[in-house]
MMTF fields as JSON, N, C-alpha, C and O atoms, coordinates in Angstrom:
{
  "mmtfVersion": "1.0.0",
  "mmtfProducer": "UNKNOWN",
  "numBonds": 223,
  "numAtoms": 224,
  "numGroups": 56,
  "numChains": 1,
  "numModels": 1,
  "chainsPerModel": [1],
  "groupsPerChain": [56],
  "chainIdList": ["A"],
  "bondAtomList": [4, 2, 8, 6, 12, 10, 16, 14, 20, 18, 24, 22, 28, 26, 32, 30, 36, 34, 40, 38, 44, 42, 48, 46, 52, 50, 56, 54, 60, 58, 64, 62, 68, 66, 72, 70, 76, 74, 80, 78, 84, 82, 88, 86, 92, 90, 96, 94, 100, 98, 104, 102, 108, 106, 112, 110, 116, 114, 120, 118, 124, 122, 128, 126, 132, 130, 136, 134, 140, 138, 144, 142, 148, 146, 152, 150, 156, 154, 160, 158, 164, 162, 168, 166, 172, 170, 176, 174, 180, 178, 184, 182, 188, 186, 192, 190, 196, 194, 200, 198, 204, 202, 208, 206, 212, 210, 216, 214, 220, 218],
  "bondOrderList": [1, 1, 1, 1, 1, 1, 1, 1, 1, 1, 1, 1, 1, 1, 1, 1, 1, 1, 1, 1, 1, 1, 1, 1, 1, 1, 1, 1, 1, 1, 1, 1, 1, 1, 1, 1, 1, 1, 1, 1, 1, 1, 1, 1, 1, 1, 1, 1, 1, 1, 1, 1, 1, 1, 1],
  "groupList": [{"groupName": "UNK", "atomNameList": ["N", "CA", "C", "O"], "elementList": ["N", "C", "C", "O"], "formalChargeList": [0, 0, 0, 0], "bondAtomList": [1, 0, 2, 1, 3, 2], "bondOrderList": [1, 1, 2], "singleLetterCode": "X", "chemCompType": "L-PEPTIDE LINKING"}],
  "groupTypeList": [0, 0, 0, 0, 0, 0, 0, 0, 0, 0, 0, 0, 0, 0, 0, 0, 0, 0, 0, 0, 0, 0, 0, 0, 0, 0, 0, 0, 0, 0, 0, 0, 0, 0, 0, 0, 0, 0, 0, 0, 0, 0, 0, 0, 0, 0, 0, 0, 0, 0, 0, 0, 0, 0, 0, 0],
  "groupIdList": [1, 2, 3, 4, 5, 6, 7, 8, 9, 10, 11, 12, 13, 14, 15, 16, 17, 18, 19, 20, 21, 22, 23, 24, 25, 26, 27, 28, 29, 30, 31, 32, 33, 34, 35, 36, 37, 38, 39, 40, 41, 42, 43, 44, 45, 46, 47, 48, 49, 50, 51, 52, 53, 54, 55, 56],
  "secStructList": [7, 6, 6, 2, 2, 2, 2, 2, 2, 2, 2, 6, 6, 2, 2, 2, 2, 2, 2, 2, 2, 2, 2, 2, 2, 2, 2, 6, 6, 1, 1, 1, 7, 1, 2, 2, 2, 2, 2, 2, 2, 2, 7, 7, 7, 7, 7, 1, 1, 1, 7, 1, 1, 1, 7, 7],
  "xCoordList": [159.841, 159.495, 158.061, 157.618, 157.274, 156.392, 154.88, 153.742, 155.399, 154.578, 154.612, 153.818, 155.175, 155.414, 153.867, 153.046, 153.955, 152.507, 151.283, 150.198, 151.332, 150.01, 149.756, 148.642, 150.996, 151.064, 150.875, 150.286, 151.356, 151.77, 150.101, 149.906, 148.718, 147.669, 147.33, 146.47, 147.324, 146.534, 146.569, 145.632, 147.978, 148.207, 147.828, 147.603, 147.765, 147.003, 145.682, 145.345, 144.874, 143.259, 142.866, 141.828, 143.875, 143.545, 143.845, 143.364, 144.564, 145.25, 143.955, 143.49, 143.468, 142.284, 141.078, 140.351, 140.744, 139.787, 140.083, 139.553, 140.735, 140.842, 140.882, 140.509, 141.397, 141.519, 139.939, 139.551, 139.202, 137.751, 136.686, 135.611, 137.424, 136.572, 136.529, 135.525, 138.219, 138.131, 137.465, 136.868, 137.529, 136.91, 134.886, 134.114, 134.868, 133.347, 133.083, 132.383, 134.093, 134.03, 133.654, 132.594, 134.875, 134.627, 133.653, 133.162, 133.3, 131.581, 130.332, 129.254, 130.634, 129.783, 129.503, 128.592, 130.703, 130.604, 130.939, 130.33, 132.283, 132.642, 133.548, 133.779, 133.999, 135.276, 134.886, 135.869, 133.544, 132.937, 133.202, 134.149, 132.744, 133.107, 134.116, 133.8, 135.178, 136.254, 136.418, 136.946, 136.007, 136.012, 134.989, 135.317, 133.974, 132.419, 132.863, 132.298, 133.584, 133.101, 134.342, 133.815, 135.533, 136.507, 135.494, 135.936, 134.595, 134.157, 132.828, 132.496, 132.173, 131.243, 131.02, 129.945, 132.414, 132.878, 132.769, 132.08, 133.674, 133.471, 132.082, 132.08, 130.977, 129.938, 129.118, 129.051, 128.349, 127.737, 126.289, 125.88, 125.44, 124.136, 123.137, 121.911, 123.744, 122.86, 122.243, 122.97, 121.058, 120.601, 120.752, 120.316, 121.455, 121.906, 121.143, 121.392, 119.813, 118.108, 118.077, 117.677, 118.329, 117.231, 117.92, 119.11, 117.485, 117.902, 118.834, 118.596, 119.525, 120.296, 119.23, 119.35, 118.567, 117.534, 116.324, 116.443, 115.174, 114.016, 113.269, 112.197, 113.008, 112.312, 112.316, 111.324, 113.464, 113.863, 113.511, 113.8],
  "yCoordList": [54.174, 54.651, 55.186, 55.402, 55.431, 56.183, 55.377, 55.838, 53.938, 52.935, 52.526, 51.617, 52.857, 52.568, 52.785, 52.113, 54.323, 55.137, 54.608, 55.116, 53.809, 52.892, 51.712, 51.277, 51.13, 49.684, 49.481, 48.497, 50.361, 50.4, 50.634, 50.174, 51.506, 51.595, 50.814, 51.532, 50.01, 48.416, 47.471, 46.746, 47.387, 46.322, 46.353, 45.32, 47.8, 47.802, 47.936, 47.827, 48.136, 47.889, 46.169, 45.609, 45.607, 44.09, 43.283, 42.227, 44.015, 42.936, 43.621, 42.955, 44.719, 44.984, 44.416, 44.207, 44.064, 43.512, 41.692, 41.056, 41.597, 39.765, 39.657, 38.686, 40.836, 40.967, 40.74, 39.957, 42.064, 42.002, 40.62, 40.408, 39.773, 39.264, 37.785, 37.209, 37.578, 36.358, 36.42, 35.461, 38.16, 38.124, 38.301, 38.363, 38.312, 38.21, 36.539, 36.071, 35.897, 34.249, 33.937, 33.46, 34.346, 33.838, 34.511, 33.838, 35.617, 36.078, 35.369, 35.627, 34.262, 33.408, 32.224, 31.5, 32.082, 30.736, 29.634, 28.565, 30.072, 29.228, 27.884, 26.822, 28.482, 27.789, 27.191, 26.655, 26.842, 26.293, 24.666, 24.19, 24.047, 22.256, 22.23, 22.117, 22.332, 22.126, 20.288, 19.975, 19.43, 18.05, 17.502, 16.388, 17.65, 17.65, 17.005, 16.058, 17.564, 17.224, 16.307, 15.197, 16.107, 14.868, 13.455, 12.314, 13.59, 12.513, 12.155, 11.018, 13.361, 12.472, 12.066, 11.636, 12.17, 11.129, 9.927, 9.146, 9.382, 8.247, 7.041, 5.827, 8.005, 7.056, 6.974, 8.072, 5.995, 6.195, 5.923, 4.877, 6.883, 6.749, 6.287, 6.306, 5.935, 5.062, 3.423, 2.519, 3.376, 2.112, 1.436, 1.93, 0.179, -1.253, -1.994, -2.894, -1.591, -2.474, -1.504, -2.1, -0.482, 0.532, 0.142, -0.046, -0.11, -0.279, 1.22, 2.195, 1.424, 2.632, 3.575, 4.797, 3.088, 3.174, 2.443, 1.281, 3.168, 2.185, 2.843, 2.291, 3.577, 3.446, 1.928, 1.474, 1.515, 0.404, -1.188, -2.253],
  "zCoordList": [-75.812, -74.487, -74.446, -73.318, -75.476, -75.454, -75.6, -75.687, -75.588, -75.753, -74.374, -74.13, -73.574, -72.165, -71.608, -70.984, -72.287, -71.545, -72.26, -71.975, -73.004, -73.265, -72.596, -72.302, -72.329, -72.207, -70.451, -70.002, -69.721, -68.269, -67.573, -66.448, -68.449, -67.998, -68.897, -69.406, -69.431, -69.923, -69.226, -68.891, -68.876, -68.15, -66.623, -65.993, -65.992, -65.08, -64.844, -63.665, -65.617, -65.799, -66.171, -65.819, -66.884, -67.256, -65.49, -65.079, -64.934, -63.723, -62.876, -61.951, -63.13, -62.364, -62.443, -61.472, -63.956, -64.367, -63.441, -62.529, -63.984, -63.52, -61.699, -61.04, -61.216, -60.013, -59.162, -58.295, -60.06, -59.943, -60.152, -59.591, -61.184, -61.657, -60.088, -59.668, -59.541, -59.036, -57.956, -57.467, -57.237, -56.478, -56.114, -55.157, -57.527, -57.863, -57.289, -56.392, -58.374, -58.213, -56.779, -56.375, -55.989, -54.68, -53.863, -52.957, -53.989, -53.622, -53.841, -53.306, -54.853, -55.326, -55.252, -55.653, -54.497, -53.805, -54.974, -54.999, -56.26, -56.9, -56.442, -57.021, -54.989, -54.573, -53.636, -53.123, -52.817, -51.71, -52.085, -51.459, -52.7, -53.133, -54.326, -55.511, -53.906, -54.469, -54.884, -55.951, -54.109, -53.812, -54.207, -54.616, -54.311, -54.848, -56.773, -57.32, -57.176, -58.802, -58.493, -58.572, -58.22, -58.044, -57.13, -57.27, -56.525, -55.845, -56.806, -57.138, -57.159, -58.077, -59.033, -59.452, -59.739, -61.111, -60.729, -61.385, -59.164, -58.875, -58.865, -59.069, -58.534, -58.791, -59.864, -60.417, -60.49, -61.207, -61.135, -60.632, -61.651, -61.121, -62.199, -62.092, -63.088, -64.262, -63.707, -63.295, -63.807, -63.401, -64.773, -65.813, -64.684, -65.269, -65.752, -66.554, -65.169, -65.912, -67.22, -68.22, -67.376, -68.161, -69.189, -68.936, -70.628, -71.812, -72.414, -71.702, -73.233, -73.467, -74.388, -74.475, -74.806, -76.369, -75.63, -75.24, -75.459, -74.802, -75.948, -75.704, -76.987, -77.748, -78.943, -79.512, -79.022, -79.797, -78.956, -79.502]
}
C-alpha cells in the first residue's frame, strides 16, 4: 500500500508530461497535413535521364 504513494504521483506527472507534450505538437502545427506524406510517396520526382552515379 505504501508504494501506492509513489506510484499514484508518477503516474500522474507522466500522463501530465505526455498530456503537455501532444499539446505542444498540435501548437505546432504537427497535425495540419496529415495526407501530405501518404500522397507524396505516390510520385516520384527523380528524372529518368540522370545517370544514378554521374561521376562514373
Amino acid at each position: 500500500m505504501n508504494s501506492l504513494l509513489y506510484l499514484v504521483p508518477i503516474a500522474l506527472f507522466m500522463g501530465a508530461v505526455g498530456l503537455a507534450a501532444f499539446l505542444w505538437s498540435l501548437d505546432n502545427g504537427q497535425y495540419d497535413d496529415l495526407e501530405g506524406a501518404a500522397e507524396r510517396i505516390l510520385f516520384d520526382d527523380d528524372d529518368e535521364d540522370e545517370p544514378l552515379m554521374p561521376g562514373r
